[in-house]
N, C-alpha and C positions, 0 to 999 in steps of 0.2 A: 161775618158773612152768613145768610143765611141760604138755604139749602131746603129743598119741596122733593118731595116723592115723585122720582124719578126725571129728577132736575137738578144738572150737574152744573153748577156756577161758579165763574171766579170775580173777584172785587180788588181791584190793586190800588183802588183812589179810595181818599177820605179827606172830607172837606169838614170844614168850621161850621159850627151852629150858624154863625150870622152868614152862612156863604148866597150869595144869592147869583143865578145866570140861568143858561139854557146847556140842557143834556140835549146830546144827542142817540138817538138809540136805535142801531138799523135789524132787521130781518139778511140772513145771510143768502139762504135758498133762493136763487133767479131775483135778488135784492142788489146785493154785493157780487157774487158767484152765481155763474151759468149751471147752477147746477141743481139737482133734485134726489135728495135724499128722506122723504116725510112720503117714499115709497118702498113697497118690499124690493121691489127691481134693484131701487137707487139703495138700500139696505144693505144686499149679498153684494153689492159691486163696494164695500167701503175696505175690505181687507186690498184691493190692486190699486186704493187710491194713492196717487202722490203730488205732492204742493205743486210741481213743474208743470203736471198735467192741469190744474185747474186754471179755468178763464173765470177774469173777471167781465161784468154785466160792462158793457160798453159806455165809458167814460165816468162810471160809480168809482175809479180808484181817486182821479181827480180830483170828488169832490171831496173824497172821505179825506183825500191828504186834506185838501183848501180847509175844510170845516175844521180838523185840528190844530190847525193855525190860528183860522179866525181871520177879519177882515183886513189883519196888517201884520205879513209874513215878516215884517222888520222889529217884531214886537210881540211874538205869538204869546199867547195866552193858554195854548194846549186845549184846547173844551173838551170838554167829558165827552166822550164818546165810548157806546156800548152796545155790544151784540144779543140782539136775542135768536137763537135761532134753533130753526126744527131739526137741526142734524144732531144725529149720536155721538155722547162724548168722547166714542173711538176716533172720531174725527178730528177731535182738538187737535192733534198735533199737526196734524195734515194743513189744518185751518190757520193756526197761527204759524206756519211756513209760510202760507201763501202769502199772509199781512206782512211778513216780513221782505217777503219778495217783491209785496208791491209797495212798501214802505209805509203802510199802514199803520197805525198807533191804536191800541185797544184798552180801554180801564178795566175791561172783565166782558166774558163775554158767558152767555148762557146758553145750554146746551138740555135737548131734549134725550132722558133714555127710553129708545126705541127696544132697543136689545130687552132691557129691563122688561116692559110690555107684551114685548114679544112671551118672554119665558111666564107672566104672569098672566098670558091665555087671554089677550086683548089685542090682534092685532088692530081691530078698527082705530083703538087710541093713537097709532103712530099715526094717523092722516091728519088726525083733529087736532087744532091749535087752537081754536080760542080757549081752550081752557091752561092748556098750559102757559102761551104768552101772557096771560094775564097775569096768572101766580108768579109765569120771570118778572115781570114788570112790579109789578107789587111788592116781591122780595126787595127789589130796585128798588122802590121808594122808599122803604122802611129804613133804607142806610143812607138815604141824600136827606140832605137838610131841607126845611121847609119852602124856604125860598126855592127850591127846582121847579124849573120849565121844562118842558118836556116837546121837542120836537123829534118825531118818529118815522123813520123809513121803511115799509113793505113792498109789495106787490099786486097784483089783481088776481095771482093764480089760487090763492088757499084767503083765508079769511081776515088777513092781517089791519084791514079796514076798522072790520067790528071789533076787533080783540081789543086794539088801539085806543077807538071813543070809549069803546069800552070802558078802556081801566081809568081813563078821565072821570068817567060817570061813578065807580068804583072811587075814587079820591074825594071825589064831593058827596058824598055819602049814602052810595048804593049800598044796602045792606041785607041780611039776613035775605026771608023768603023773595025777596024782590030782586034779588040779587043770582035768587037758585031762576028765580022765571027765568029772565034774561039769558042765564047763561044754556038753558035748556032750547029756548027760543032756537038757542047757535046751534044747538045738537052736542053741548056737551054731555059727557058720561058724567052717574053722579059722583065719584072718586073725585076728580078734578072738580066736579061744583063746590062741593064740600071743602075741598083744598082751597080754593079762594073763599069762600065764604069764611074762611078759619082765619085766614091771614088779612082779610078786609076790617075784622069784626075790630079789635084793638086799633087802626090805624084814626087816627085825628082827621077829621072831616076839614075837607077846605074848599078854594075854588078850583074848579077841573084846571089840574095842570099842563093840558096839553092843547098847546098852541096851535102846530101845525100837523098834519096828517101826511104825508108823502109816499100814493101810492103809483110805484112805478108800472106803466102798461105794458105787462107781460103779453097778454090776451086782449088788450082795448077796452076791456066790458064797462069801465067805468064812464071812458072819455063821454060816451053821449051822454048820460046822466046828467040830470039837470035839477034834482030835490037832494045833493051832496048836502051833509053839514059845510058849511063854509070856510072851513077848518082843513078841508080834504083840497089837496092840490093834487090834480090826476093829470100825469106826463105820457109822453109818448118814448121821452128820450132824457136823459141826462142832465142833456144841455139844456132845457125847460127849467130841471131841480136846480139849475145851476143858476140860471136867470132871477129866479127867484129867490135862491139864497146870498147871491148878490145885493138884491135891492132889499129885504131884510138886513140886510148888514153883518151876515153871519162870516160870508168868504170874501176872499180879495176881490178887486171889478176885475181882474185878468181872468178870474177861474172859468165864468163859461167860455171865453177865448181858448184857452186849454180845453176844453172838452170838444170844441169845436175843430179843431188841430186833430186832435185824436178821431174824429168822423171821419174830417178828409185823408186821413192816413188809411181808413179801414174802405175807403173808395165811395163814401157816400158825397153828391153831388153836391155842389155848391148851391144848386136851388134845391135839394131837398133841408139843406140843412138850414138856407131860410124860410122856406114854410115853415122847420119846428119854429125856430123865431115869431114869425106873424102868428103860429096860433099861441106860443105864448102869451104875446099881446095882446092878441084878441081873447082868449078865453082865459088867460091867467089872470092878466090885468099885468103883465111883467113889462119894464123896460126893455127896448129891443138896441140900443148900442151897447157893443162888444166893448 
């Protein structure tokens, strides 16, 4: 396993040279969890946190079960599944509590040291992620075999978008100064440029491995966009990721129906929850039976 400058990661899977399928790799922060720690506030509150008190993002447990399954829970297949995310690895413990309470399954999950930054007279760096998601991701690929696909879960509130194509454009052979542009473009610091530029520079060029983009609307800013890479699926709700991980063929056909159970339990209308439906249709291009 490897291991970046103030990036704390674990790795519990190891596949075969010829393995070929699709990873899955989510963002924790308002991703999977209602929560915000890639702040000083969210920081000084991480010593009173406990598993019991954390919410998960409304119907993201659903899918994360469904996807570790795969399309036929009589038959699972387990898919790789893996966290990157901006919280401090004081957190671990707290975090995989919570996956265990929601019955979550995780291969490893990556963790940003905030603490670390902090004491190293950089608070701006605990806000900024494109540089550090990238280096999680990248470490990530250098231990999956060549066959990995790459389908990736964030949000609209921090930059999980760019980080994302990013590191696709990073696998098919961003390199050196072209690579320092880019990542400055994002407003990374050069510590992190550097650190990706180190760990890109040895990696075997191939075709951008990342498939799908999935960034969930925390804030909306995406939904009007209309010059998205085509790659980028931008939801309002769960049960959209869920629609469409359905007809990809990733989860079982019951799982948006489960996510859709979990709305109407949390009081949302019958007709708001087929609007999300229709605009999936309409703007996803998703089938709309449950």
């Amino acid at each position: 396993m490897r291991t970046g400058r103030y990036i704390d990661r674990t790795n519990h899977r190891h596949f075969g040279a010829d393995w070929l399928g699709d990873v899955f790799v989510w963002d924790i922060d308002k991703t999977y969890l209602d929560t915000r720690f890639s702040s000083l506030r969210g920081l000084l509150a991480i010593p009173f946190e406990f598993a019991i008190d954390k919410h998960a993002v409304l119907g993201a447990v659903a899918v994360l079960r469904a996807l570790r399954l795969g399309p036929d829970p009589a038959d699972p297949r387990f898919s790789p599944l893996y966290f990157v995310s901006g919280s401090p690895p004081g957190l671990r413990t707290v975090v995989e509590k919570k996956m265990v309470l929601d019955g979550v399954q995780a291969d490893g999950v990556s963790f940003k040291d905030q603490f670390g930054l902090l004491r190293a007279g950089r608070p701006r760096a605990i806000k900024e992620q494109v540089g550090y998601k990238l280096a999680a991701l990248l470490m990530l690929r250098a231990e999956l075999p060549a066959g990995a696909r790459f389908s990736l879960f964030g949000d609209d509130v921090e930059s999980d978008m760019e980080a994302f194509l990013l590191f696709g454009r990073v696998c098919a052979g961003l390199r050196g100064s072209a690579l320092r542009e880019a990542m400055r473009h994002h407003g990374t610091d050069w510590p992190e440029v550097e650190q990706a530029v180190t760990l890109a520079a040895p990696m075997a060029i191939e075709a951008d491995p990342v498939v799908r983009v999935f960034i969930h609307g925390a804030t909306g800013k995406l939904l009007a966009k209309t010059n998205l890479d085509p790659r980028v699926v931008a939801t309002q709700s769960f049960l959209q990721t869920a629609l469409v991980l359905r007809d990809a063929g990733h989860v079982d056909s019951a799982c948006p129906a489960r996510v859709a159970a979990e709305l109407l339990r949390r009081q949302m209308t019958p007709a708001a929850i087929q609007g999300l439906v229709d605009d999936a249709v309409a703007r996803l291009g998703a089938a709309s039976g449950f």
